[in-house]
C-alpha positions in Angstrom: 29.5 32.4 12.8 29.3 29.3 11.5 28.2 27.4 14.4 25.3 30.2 14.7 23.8 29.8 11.6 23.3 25.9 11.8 22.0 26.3 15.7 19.3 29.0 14.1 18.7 26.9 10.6 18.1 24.0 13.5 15.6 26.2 15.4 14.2 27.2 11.8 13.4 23.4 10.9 12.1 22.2 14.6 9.3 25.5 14.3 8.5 24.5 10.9 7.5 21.4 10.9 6.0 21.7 14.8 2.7 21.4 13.0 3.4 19.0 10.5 4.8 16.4 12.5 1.4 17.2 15.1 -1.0 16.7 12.8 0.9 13.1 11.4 1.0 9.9 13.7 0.9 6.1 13.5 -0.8 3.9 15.5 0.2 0.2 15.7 -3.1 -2.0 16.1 -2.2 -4.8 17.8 -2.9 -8.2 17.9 -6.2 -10.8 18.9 -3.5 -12.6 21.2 -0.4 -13.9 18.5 1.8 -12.8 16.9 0.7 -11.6 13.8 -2.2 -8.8 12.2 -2.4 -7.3 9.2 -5.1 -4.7 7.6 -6.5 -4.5 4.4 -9.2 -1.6 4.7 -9.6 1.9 6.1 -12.9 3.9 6.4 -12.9 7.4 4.9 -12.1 9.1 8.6 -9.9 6.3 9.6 -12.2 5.2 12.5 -12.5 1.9 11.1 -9.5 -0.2 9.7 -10.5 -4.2 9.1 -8.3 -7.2 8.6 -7.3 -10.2 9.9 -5.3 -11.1 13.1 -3.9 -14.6 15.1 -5.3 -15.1 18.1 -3.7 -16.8 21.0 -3.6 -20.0 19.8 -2.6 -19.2 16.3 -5.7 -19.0 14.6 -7.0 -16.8 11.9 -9.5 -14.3 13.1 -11.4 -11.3 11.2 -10.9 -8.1 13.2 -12.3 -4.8 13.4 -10.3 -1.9 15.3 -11.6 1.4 16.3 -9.8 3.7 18.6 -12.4 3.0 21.4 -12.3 0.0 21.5 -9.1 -1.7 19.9 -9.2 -4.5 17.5 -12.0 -6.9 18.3 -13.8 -10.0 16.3 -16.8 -9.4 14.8 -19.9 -10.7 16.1 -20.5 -14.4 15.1 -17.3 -15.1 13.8 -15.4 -15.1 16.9 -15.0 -19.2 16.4 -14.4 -19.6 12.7 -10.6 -19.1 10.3 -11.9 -16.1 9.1 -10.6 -12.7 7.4 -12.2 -8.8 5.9 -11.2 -7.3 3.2 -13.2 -4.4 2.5 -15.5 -2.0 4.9 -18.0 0.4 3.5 -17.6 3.7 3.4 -19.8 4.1 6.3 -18.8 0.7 8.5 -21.5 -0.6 8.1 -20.8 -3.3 6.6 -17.7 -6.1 6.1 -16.3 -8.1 3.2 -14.8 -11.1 3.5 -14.5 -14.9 3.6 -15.3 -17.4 6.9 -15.0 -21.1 7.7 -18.4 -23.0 7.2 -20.2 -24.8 9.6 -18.6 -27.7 9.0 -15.2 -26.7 9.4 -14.0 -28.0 6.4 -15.0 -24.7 3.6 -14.8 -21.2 3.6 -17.1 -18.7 1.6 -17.2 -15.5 1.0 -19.7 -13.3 3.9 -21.1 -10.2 4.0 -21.2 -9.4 7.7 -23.6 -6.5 9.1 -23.9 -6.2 12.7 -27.1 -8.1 12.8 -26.4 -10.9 9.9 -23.8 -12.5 8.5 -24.3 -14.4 4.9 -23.0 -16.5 3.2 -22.5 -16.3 -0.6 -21.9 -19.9 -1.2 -19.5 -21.0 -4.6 -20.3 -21.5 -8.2 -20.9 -25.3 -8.0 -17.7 -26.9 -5.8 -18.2 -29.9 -4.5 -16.8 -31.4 -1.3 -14.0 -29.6 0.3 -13.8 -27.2 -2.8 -17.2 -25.7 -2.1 -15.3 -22.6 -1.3 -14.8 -18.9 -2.2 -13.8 -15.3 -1.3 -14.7 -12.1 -0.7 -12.5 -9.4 -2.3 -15.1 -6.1 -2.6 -18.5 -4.3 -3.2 -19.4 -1.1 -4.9 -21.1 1.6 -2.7 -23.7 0.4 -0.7 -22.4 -3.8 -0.8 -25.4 -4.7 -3.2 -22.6 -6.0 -5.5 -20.0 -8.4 -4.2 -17.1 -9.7 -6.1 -14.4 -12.4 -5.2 -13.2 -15.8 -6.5 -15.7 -18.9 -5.9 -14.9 -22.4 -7.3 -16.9 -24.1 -10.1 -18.5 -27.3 -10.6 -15.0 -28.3 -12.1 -13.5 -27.1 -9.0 -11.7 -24.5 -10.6 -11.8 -21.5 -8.8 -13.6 -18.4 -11.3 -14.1 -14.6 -10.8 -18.3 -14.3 -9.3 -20.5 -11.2 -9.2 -23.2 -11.5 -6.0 -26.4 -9.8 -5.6 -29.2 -10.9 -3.2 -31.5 -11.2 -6.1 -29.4 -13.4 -8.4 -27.2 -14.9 -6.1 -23.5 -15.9 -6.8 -22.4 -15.4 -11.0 -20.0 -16.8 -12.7 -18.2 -14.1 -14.4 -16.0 -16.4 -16.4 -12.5 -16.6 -18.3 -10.1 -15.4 -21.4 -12.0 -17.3 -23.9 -15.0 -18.6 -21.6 -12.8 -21.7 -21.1 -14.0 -23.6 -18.1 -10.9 -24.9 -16.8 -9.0 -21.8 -16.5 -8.7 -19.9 -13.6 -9.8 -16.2 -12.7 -10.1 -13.7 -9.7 -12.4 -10.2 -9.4 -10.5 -8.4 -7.2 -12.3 -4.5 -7.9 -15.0 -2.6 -8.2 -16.2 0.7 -9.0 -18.4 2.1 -6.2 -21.6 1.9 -8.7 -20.6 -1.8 -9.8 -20.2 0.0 -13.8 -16.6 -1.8 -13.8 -15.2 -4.8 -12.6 -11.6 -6.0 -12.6 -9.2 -8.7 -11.8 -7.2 -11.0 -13.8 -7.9 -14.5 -15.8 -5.4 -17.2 -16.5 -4.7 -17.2 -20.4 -2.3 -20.0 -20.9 0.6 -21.8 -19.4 -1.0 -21.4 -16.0 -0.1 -17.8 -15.8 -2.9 -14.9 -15.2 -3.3 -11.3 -17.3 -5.1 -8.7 -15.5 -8.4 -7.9 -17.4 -11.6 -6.0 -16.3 -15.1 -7.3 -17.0 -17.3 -4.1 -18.7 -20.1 -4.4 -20.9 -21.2 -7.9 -20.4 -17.2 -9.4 -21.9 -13.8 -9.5 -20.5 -11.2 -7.1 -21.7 -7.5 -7.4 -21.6 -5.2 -4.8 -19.7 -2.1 -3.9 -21.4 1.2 -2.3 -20.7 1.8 1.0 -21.9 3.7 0.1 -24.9 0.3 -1.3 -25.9 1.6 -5.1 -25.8 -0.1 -8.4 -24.2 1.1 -9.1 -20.8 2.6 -12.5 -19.6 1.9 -12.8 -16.2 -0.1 -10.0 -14.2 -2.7 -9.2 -11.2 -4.8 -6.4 -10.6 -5.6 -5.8 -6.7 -7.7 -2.8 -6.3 -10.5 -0.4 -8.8 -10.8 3.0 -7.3 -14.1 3.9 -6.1 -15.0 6.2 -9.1 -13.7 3.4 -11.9 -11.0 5.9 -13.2 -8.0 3.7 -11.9 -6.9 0.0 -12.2 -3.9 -0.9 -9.7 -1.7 -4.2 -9.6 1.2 -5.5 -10.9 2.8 -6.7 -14.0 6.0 -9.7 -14.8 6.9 -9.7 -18.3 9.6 -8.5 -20.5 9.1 -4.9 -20.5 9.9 -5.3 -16.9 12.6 -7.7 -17.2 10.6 -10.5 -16.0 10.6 -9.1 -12.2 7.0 -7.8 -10.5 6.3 -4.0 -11.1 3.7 -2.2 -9.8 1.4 -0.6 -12.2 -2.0 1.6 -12.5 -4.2 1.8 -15.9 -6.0 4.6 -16.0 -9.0 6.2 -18.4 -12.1 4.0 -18.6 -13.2 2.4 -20.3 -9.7 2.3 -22.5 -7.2 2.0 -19.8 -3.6 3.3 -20.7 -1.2 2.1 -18.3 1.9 3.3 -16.4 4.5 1.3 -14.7 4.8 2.8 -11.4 8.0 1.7 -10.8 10.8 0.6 -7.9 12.1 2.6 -5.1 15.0 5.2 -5.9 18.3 3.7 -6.5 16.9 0.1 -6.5 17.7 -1.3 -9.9 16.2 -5.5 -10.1 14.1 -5.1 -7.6 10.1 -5.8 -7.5 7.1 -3.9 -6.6 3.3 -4.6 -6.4 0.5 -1.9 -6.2 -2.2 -3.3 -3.7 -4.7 0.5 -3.3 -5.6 3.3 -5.6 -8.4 6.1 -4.5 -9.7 8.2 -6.7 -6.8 10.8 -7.2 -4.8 8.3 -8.7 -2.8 7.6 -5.3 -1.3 4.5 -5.3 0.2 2.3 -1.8 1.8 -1.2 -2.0 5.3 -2.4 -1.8 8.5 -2.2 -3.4 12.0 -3.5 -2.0 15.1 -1.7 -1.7 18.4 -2.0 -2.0 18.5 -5.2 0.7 15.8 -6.7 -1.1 13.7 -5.8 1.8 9.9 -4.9 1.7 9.1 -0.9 2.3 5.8 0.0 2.2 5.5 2.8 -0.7 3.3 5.5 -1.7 3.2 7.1 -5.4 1.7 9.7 -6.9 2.1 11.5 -10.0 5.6 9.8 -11.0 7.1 9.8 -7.9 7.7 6.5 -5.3 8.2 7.6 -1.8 9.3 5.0 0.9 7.0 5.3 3.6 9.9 4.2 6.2 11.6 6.9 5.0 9.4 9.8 4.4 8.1 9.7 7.7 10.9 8.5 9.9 10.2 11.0 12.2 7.6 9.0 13.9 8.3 5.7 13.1 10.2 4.4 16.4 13.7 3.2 16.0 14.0 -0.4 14.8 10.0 0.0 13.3 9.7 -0.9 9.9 6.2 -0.5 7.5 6.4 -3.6 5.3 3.2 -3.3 3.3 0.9 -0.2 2.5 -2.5 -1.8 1.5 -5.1 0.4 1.5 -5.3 4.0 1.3 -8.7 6.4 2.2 -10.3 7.9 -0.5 -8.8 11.6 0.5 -5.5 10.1 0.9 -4.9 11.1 4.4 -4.8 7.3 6.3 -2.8 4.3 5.2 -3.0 1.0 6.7 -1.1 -2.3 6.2 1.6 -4.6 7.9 4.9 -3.7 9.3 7.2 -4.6 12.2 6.8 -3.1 15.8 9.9 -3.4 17.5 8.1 -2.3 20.3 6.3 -6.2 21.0 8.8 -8.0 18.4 5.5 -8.3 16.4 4.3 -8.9 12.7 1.0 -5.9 13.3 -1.1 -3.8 11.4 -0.6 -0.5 11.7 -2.8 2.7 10.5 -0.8 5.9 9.3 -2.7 9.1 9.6 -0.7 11.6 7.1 -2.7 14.5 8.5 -5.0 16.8 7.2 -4.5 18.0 2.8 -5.0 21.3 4.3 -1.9 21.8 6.1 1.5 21.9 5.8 1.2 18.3 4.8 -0.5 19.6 1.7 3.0 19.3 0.4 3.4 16.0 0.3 0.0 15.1 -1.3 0.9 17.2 -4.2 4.4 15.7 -4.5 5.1 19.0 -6.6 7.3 20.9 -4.4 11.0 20.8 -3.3 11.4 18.6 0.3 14.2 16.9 2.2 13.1 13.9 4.3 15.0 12.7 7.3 17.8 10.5 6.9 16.7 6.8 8.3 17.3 5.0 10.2 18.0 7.8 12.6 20.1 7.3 14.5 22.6 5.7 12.5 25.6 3.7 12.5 27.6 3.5 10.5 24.9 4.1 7.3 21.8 6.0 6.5 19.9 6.4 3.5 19.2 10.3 2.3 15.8 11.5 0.2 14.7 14.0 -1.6 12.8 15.3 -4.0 12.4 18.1 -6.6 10.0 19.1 -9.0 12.4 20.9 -11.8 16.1 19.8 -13.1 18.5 21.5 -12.2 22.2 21.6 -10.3 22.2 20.2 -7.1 24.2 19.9 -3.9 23.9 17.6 -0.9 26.9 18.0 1.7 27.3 17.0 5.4 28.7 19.2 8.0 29.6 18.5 11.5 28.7 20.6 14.6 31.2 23.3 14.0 30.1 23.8 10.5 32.9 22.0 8.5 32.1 20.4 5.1 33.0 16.4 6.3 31.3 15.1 3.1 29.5 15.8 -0.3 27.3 13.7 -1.2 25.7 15.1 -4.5 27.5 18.0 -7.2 25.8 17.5 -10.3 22.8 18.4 -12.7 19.9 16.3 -11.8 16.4 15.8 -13.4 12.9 16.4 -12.0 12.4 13.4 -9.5 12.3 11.5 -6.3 16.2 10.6 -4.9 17.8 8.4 -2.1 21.6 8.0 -1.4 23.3 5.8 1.7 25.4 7.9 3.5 28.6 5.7 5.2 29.9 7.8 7.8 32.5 4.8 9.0 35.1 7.1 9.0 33.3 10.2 11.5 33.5 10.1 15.2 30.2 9.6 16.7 27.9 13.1 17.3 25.7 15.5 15.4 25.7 16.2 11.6 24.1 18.5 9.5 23.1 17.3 5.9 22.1 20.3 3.6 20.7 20.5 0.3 20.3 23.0 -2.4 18.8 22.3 -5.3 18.2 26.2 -7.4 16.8 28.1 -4.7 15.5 25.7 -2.8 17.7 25.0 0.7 17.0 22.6 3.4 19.2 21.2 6.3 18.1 18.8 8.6 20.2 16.8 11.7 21.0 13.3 11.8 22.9 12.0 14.7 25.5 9.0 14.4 26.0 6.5 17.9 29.0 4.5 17.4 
């Protein structure tokens, strides 16, 4: 009887999630030639995903991929270091930063597929006449990025094609400090990035209202050393990271939301993962945040959060990740929340690569996961496994809970979890040094929630 029931609860899970594993898929980009790509953008239908890429001879190359026709340089820029950060909602047109003419300084570039331009710097001389492109608003009327100064000190610059490159300035106006834009709202309202304050260490800020404004941390305190990395398109969100002593000196990730006031949240570290460090790099306009976090090994996972909870991307969708795989970075995320792209390890080509995750349609089963407010179970990973694997879940109430692992024949071999647990997102390494090699059962009930899933350990 007890071998029946896991053989049909097996059937039950493989019909299930048919569709949901269907509809979910990642596609590594590939490379101009070297070893290395990573991405930085997606367009809205994840047709479009821009970054930067070696070529053959280990240089820096802008790319654009599309599933027609691959990953590719951009016209004109096929001979110059060069890298995009941001595509507009309808590709039409790139952000991001090129060698000169000269070969000696970059700029940022606006890139269309007639015309590339150059935005020039904010007074550099010499081999500092350089700057950046970070982002635009809706239609790239605005650009923002970093551009140096007359003092050669690189500051935060609004571009428009009427007034040209402007020097957004500093904490204080003070000339020799430094400072970065890094966001923008998609109707250019709000602006935000971060400024160095003192000691050579930067606070995130946004620019609103003609001054420069201070982000804080959610206990309402000044921040010693901080970045913000992305705006979402409506100007509701602020995304980056924080280092100070509410976070015991180590990198957090954290979004600031409510404009133009900005309370913040520290998004937190992976589950189980006490010192580790965490950096938010994407929000869209749901408050969805990508980046990454480290776990237990100190390694880099690319992460998405949402509404309190972290998930591990490596973990959460193990099921098509292939064995040895590993998503390293989740930079950008599509304003519906279905595609992710960033950098992870193919062990496919042995490869550094960008890859693009397409989490499938809101509509769906997936629906699920885009809420974060239901019960799930992910697969164990890796998967297979020897002799350890790392367990997730999650639950949206408190509550008693049970996770156990049975073998084939339906015998309790472990338990892993017995005890009252809060609402929240969970992960537990599973050492099965002491089982013979085969097919296990992991099972978890958590009120009347039960899942089981297989996991199979190669000795």
């Amino acid at each position: 009887m007890k071998l029946n029931f896991f053989i049909m609860t097996l059937i039950f899970i493989l019909l299930t999630h048919t569709d949901l594993i269907n509809s979910q898929s990642l596609t590594w980009l590939g490379t101009l030639g070297g070893e290395t790509s990573i991405a930085y953008d997606v367009s809205d239908d994840g047709t479009i995903v821009v970054g930067w890429s070696e070529n053959s001879q280990g240089d820096t190359r802008a790319f654009i991929w599309t599933p027609a026709n691959g990953m590719q340089i951009p016209a004109g820029l096929e001979s110059k270091t060069s890298w995009i950060r941001k595509v507009t909602s309808d590709a039409s047109i790139l952000i991001g930063t090129s060698g000169t003419a000269n070969g000696i300084n970059y700029q940022a570039i606006k890139w269309s597929s007639s015309n590339i331009t150059f935005l020039g710097s904010l007074g550099g001389s010499g081999s500092f006449n350089n700057s950046e492109g970070y982002s635009c608003n809706a239609d790239a009327s605005i650009i923002i990025g970093t551009a140096t100064t007359s003092n050669n000190i690189p500051h935060a610059f609004k571009w428009t094609a009427s007034g040209g490159i402007e020097d957004l300035g500093t904490f204080g106006n003070v000339a020799n400090r430094f400072s970065a834009a890094t966001g923008i709202s998609d109707d250019a309202s709000l602006i935000a990035g971060h400024s160095e304050y003192s000691g050579n260490y930067t606070r995130p800020c946004f620019w609103l209202n003609g001054g420069i404004h201070e982000l804080f941390t959610k206990h309402g305190t000044s921040i010693e050393r901080g970045e913000v990395t992305s705006v979402s398109p409506n100007g509701n969100y602020i995304c980056g990271y924080i280092d100070d002593s509410t976070t015991y000196y180590r990198e957090h990730a954290y979004l600031w939301s409510g404009n133009p006031s900005f309370t913040g949240v520290d998004v937190g570290l992976l589950s189980q993962v006490l010192l580790g460090t965490s950096i938010a790099f994407d929000v869209n306009d749901n408050g969805q945040v990508v980046g990454t976090a480290t776990d237990t090994l100190y390694e880099d996972n690319a992460f998405y959060w949402y509404l309190g909870s972290m998930l591990n991307l490596n973990l959460f969708y193990s099921g098509i990740l292939p064995s040895g795989s590993k998503l390293i970075s989740a930079n950008a995320i599509s304003s519906n929340g279905r595609y992710i792209v960033g950098k992870g390890f193919n062990s496919t080509t042995n490869r550094t690569e960008a890859f693009l995750l397409d989490r499938g349609p809101a509509t769906d089963v997936n629906s699920e996961i885009y809420s974060l407010n239901v019960y799930s179970l992910e697969q164990n990973y890796p998967n297979p496994f020897n002799p350890s694997t790392k367990i997730s879940w999650q639950s949206p109430v408190g509550g008693h809970q049970t996770l156990k692992v049975y073998d084939v024949l339906g015998n309790e071999v472990a338990t892993l979890i017995d005890e009252e647990k809060s609402a929240g997102f969970y992960e537990i390494e599973f050492n099965a040094s002491q089982l013979a090699s085969g097919i296990y059962f992991y099972r978890l009930k958590a009120g009347s929630f039960v899942e089981t899933k297989k996991m199979v350990l190669l000795k």
